[in-house]
C-alpha positions in Angstrom: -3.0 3.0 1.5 -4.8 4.9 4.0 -7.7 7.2 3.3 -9.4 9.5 6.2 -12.9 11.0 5.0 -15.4 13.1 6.8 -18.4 15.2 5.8 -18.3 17.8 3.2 -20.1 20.7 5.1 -21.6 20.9 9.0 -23.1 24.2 9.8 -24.0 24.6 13.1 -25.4 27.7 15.6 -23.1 29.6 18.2 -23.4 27.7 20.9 -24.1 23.9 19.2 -21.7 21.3 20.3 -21.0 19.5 17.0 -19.9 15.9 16.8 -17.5 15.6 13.7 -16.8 11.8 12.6 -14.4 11.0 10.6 -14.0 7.5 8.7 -10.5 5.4 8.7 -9.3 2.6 6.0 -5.8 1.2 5.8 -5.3 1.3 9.4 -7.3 0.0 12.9 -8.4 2.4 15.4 -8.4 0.5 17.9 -5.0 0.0 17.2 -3.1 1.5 20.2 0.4 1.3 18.6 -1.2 3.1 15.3 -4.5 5.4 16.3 -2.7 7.1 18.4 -1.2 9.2 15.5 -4.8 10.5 14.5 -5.7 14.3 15.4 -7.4 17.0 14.3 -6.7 20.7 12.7 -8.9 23.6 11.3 -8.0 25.6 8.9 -9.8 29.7 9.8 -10.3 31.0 7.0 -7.0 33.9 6.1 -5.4 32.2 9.3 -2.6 29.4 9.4 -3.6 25.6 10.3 -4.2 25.4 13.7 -3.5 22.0 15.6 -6.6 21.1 17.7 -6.3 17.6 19.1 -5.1 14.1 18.9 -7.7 13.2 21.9 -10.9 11.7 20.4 -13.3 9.0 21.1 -13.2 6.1 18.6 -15.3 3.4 17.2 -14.1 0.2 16.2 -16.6 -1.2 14.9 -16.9 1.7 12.1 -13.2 2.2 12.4 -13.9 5.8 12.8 -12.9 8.6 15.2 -15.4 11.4 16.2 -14.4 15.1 17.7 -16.5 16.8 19.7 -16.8 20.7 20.0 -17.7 22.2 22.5 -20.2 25.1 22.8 -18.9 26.4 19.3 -18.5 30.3 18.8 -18.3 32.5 15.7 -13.9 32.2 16.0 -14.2 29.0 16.0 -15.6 28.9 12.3 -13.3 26.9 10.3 -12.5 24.0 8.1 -12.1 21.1 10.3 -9.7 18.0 9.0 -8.8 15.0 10.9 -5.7 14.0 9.9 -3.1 10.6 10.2 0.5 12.0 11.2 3.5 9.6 11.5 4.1 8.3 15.8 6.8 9.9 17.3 
């Protein structure tokens, strides 16, 4: 099956630019028909899910996909997921 995992905990500084990596089994990356469907959300805390992304760099040869925030402010504290959603 698949299975996405990332770090437990990143605390960063206003102002940091964060690189957030996230690790991918049961699927390639650098599979254009398949990676595609990899994004990112955050979860604020007593907020909905927010969508964020599916525009990331990724690695293939640690199968992994890496966000980048930029220049990170106190709203944008959060709990950060990548996530695997079917194509359209």
């Amino acid at each position: 099956g698949l299975e996405l995992s990332q770090p437990s905990l990143v605390v960063v500084k206003p102002g940091e630019s964060p690189s957030i990596t996230c690790k991918v089994s049961g699927y390639s990356v650098s599979d254009s028909s398949i990676s595609f469907a990899t994004g990112w959300v955050r979860k604020p805390a007593r907020k909905a899910m927010e969508w964020i992304s599916n525009i990331w760099d990724n690695d293939a040869s640690s199968n992994s996909v890496s966000l980048q925030v930029q220049s990170l402010q106190p709203e944008d504290t959060a709990v950060y997921y990548c996530v695997h959603y079917p194509p359209q």
